[in-house]
N, CA, C and O atoms as CSV, one atom per row, in Angstrom:
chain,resi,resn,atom,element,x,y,z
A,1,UNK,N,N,-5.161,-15.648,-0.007
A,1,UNK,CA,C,-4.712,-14.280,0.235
A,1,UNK,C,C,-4.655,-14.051,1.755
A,1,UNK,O,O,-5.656,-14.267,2.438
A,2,UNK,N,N,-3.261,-13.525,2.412
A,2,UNK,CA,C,-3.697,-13.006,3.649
A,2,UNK,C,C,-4.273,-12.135,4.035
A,2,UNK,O,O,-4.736,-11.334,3.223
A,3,UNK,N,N,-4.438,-11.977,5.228
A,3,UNK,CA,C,-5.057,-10.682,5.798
A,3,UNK,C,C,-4.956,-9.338,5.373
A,3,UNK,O,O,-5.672,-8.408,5.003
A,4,UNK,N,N,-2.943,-9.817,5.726
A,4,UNK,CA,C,-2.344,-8.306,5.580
A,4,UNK,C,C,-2.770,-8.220,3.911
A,4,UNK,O,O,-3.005,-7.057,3.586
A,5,UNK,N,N,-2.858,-8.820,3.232
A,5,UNK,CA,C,-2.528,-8.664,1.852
A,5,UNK,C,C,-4.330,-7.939,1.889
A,5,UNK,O,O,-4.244,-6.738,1.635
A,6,UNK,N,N,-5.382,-8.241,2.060
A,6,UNK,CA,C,-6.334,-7.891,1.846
A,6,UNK,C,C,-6.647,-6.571,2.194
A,6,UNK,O,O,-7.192,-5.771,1.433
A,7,UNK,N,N,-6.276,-6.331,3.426
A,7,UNK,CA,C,-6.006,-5.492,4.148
A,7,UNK,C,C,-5.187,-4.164,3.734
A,7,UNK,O,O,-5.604,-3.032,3.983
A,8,UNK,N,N,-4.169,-4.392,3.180
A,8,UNK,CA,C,-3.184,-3.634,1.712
A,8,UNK,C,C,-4.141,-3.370,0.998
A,8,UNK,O,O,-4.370,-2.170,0.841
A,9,UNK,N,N,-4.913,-4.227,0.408
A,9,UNK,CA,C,-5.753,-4.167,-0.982
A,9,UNK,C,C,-6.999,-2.971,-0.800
A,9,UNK,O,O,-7.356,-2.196,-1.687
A,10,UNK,N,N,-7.518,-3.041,0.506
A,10,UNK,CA,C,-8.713,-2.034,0.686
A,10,UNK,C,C,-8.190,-0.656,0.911
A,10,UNK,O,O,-8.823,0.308,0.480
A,11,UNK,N,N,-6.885,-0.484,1.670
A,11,UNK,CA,C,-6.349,0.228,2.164
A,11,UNK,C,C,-6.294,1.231,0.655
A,11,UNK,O,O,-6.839,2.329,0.542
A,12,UNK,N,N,-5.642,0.655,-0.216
A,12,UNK,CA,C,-4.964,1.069,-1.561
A,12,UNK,C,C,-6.064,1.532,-2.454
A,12,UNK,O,O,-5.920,2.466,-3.242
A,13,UNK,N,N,-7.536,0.628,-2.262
A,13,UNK,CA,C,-8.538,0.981,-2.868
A,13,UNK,C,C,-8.973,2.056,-2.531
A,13,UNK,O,O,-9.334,2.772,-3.465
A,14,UNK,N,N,-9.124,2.621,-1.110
A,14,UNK,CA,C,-9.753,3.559,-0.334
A,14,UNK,C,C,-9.258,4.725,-0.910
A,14,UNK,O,O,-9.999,5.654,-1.233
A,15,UNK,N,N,-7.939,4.735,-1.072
A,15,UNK,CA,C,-6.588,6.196,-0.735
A,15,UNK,C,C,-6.696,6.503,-2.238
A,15,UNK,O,O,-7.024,7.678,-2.403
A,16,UNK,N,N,-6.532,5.853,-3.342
A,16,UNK,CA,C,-6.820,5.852,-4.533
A,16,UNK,C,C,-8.213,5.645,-5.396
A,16,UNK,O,O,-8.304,5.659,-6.623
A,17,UNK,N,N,-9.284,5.448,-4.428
A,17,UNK,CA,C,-10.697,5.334,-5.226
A,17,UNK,C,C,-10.404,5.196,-6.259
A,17,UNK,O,O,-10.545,5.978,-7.200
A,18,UNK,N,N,-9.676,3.557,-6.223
A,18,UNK,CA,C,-10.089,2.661,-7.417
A,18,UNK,C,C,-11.077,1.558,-6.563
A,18,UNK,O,O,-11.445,1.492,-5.390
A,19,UNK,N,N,-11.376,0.487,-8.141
A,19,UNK,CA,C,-12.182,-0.719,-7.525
A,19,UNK,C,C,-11.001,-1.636,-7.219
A,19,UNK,O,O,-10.032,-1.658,-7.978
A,20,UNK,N,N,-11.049,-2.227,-6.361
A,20,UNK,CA,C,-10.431,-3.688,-5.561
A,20,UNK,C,C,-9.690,-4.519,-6.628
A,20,UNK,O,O,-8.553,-4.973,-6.746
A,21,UNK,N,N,-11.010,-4.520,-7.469
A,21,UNK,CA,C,-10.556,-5.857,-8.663
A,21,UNK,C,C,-9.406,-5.350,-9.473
A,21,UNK,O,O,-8.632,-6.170,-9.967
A,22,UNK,N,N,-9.244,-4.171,-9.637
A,22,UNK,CA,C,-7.862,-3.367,-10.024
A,22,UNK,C,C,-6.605,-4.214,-9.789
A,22,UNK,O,O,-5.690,-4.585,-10.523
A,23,UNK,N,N,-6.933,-4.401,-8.352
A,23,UNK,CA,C,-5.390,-4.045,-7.748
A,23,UNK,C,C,-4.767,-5.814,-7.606
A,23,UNK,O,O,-5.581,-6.703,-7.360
A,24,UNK,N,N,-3.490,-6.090,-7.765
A,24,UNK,CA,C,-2.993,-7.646,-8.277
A,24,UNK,C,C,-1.812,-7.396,-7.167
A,24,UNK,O,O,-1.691,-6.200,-6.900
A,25,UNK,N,N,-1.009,-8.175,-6.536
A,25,UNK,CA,C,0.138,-8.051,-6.045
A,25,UNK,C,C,1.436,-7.392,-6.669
A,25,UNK,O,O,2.229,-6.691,-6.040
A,26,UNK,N,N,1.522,-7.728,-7.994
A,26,UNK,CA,C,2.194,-7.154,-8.952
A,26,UNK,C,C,2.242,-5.907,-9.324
A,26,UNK,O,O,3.230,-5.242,-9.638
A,27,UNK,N,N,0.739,-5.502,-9.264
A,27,UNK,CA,C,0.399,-3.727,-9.474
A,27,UNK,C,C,1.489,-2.698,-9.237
A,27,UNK,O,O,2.099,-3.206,-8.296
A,28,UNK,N,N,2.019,-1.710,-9.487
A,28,UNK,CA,C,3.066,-0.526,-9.153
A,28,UNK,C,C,2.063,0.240,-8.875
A,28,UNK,O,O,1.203,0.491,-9.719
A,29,UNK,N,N,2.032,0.765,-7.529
A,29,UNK,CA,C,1.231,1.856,-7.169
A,29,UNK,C,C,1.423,3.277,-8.327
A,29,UNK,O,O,0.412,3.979,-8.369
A,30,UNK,N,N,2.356,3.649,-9.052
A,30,UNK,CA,C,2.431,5.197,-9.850
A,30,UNK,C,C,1.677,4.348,-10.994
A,30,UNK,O,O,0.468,4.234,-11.194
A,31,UNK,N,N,2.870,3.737,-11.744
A,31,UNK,CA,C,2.617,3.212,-12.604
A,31,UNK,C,C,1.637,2.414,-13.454
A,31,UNK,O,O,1.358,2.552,-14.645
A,32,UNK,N,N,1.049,1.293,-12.286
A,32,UNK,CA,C,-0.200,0.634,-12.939
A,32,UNK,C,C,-1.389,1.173,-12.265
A,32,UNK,O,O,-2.355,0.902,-12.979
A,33,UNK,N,N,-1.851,1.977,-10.947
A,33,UNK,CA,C,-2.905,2.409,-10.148
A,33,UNK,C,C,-2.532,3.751,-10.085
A,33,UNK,O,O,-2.826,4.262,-9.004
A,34,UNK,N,N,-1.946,4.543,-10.934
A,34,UNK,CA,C,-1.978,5.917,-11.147
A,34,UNK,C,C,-1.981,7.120,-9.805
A,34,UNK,O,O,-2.572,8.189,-9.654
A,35,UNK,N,N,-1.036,6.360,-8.984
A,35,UNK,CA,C,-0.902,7.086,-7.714
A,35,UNK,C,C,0.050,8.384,-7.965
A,35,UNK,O,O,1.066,8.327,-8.657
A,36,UNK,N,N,-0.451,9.663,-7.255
A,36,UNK,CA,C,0.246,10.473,-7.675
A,36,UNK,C,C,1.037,10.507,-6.389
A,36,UNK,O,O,0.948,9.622,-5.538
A,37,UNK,N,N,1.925,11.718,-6.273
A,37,UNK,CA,C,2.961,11.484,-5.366
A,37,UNK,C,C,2.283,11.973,-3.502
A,37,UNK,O,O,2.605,11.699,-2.346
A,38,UNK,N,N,1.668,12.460,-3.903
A,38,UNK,CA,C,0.735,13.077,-2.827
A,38,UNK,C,C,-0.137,11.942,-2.046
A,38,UNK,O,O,-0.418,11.903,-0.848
A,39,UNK,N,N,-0.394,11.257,-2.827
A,39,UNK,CA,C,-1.145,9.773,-2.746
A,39,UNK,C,C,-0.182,8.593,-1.905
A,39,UNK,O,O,-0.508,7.751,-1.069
A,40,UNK,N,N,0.840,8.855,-2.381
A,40,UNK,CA,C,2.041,7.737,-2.138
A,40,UNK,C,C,2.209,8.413,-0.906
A,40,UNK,O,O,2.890,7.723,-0.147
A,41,UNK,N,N,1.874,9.441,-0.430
A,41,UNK,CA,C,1.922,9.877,1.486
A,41,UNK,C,C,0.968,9.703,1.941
A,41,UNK,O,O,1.234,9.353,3.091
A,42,UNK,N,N,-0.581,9.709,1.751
A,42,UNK,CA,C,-1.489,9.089,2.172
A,42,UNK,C,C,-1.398,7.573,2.137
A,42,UNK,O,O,-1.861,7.031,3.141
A,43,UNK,N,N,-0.968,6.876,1.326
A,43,UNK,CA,C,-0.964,5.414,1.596
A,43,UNK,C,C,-0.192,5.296,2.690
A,43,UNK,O,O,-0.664,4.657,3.631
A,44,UNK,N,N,1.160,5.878,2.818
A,44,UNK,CA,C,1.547,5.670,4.261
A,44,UNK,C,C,1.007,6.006,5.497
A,44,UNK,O,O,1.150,5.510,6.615
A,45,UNK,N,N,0.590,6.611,5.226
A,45,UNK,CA,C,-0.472,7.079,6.274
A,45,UNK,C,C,-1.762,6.509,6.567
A,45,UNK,O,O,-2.286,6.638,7.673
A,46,UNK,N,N,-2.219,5.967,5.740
A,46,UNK,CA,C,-2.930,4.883,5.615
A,46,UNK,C,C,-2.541,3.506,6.313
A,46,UNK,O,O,-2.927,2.864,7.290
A,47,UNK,N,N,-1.699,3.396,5.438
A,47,UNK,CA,C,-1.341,1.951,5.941
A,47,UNK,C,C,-1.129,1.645,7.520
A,47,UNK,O,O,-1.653,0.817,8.266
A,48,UNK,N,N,0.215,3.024,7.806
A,48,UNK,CA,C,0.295,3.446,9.409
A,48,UNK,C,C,-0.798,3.325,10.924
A,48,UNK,O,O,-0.528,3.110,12.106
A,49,UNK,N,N,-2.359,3.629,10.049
A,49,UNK,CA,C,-3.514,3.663,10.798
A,49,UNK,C,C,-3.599,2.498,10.592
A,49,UNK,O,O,-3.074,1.941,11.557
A,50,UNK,N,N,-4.172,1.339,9.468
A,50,UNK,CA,C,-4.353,0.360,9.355
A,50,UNK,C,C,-4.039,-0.937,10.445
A,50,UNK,O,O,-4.674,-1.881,10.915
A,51,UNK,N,N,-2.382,-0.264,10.560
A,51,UNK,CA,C,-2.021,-1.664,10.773
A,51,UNK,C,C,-1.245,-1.289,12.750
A,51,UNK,O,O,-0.714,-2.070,13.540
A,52,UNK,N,N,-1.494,-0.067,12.846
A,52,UNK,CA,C,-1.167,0.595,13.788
A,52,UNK,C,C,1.100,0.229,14.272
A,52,UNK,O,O,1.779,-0.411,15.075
A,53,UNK,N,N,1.260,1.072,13.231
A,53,UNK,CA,C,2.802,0.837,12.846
A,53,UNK,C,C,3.577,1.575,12.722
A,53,UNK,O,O,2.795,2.520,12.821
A,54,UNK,N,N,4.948,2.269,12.511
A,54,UNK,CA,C,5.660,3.446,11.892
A,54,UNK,C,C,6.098,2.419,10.886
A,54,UNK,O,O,6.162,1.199,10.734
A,55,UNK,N,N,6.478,4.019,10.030
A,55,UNK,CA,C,6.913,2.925,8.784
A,55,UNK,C,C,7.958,3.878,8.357
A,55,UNK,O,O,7.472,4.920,7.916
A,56,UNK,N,N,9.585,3.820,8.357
A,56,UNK,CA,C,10.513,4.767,8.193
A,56,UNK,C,C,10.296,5.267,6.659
A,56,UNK,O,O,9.804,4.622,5.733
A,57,UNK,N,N,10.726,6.400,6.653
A,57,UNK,CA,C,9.458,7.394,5.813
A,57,UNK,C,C,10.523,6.848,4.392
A,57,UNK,O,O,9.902,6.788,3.331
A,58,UNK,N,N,11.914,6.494,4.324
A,58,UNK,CA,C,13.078,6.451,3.269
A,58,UNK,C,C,12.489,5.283,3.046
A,58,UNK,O,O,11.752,5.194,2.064
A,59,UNK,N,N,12.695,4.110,3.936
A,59,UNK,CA,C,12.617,2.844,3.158
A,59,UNK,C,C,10.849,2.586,2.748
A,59,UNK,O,O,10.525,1.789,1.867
A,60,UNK,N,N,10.152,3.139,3.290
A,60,UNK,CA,C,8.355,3.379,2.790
A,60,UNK,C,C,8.440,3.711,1.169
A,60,UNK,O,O,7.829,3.191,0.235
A,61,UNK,N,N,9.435,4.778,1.184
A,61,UNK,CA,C,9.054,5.165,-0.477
A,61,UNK,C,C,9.588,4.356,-1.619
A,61,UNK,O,O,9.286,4.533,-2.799
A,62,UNK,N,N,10.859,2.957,-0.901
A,62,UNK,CA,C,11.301,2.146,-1.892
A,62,UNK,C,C,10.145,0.772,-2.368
A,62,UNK,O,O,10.279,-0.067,-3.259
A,63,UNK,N,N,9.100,0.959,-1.445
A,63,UNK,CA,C,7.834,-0.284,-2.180
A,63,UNK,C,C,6.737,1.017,-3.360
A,63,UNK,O,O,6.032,2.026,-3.352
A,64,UNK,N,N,7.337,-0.026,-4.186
A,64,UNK,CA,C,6.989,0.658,-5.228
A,64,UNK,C,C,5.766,-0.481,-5.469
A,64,UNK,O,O,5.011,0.238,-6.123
A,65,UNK,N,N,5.210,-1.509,-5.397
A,65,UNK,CA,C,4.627,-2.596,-5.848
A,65,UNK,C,C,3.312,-2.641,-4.492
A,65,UNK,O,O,3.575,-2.199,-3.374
A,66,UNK,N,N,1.762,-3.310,-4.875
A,66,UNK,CA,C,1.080,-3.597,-3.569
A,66,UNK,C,C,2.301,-4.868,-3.150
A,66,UNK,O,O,2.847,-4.847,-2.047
A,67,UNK,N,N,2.638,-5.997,-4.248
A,67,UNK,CA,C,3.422,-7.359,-3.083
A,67,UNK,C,C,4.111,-6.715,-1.945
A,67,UNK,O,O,4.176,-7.142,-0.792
A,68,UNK,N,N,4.806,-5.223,-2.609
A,68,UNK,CA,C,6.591,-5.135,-1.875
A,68,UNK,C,C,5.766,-4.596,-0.137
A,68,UNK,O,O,6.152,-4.779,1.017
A,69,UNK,N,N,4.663,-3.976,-0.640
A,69,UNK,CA,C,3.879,-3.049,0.436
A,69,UNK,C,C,3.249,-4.394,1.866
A,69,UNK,O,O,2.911,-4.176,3.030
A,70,UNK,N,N,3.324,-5.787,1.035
A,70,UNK,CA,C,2.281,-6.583,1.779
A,70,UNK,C,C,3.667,-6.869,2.478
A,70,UNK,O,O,3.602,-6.756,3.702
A,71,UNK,N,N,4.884,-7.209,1.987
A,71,UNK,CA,C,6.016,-7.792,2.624
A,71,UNK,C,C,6.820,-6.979,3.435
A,71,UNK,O,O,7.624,-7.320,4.302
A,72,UNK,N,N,6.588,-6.157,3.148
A,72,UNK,CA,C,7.156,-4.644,3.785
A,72,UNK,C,C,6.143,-4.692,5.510
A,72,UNK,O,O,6.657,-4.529,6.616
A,73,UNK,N,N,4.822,-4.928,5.265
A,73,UNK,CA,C,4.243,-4.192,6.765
A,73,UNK,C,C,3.933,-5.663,7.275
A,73,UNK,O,O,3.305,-5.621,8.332
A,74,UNK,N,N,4.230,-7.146,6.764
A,74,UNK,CA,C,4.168,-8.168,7.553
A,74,UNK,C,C,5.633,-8.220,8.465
A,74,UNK,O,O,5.846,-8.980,9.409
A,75,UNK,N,N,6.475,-7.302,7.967
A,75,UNK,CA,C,7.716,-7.462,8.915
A,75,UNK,C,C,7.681,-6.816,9.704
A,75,UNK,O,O,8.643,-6.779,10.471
A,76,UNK,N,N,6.426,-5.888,9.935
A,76,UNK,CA,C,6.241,-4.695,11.303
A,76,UNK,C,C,5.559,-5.281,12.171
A,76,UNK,O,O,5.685,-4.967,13.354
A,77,UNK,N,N,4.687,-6.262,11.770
A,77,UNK,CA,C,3.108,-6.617,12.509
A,77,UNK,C,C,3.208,-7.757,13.081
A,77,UNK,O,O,2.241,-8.237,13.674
């Protein structure tokens, strides 16, 4: 697992207070980790601090998945 990917993983755990072991690359943040939409702006915002990044707010809301989220902010970093 990389960094960024781990790094995604706590991030996602934190913003959603779930457990870690939850969360798979595959996961859909709404769908399988029950993110509500309010949530899905804190993860960006999250992630944003994390990884110290912008993240254009249109194409942010098309990672729907943690993978799409890990491949998405290794192309910023």
């Amino acid at each position: 697992m990389s960094d960024v990917e781990q790094r995604v993983k706590k991030v996602v755990a934190q913003v959603l207070k779930i457990d870690p072991a939850r969360i798979k690359s595959e996961s859909r943040f709404v769908e399988d980790l029950g993110a509500e939409s309010i949530q899905s702006i804190e993860l960006i915002a999250a992630f944003e601090e994390e990884f110290d990044i912008e993240m254009d707010d249109e194409r942010a809301n098309e990672v729907k998945t943690v993978g799409s989220a890990v491949k998405f902010i290794q192309k910023l970093v």
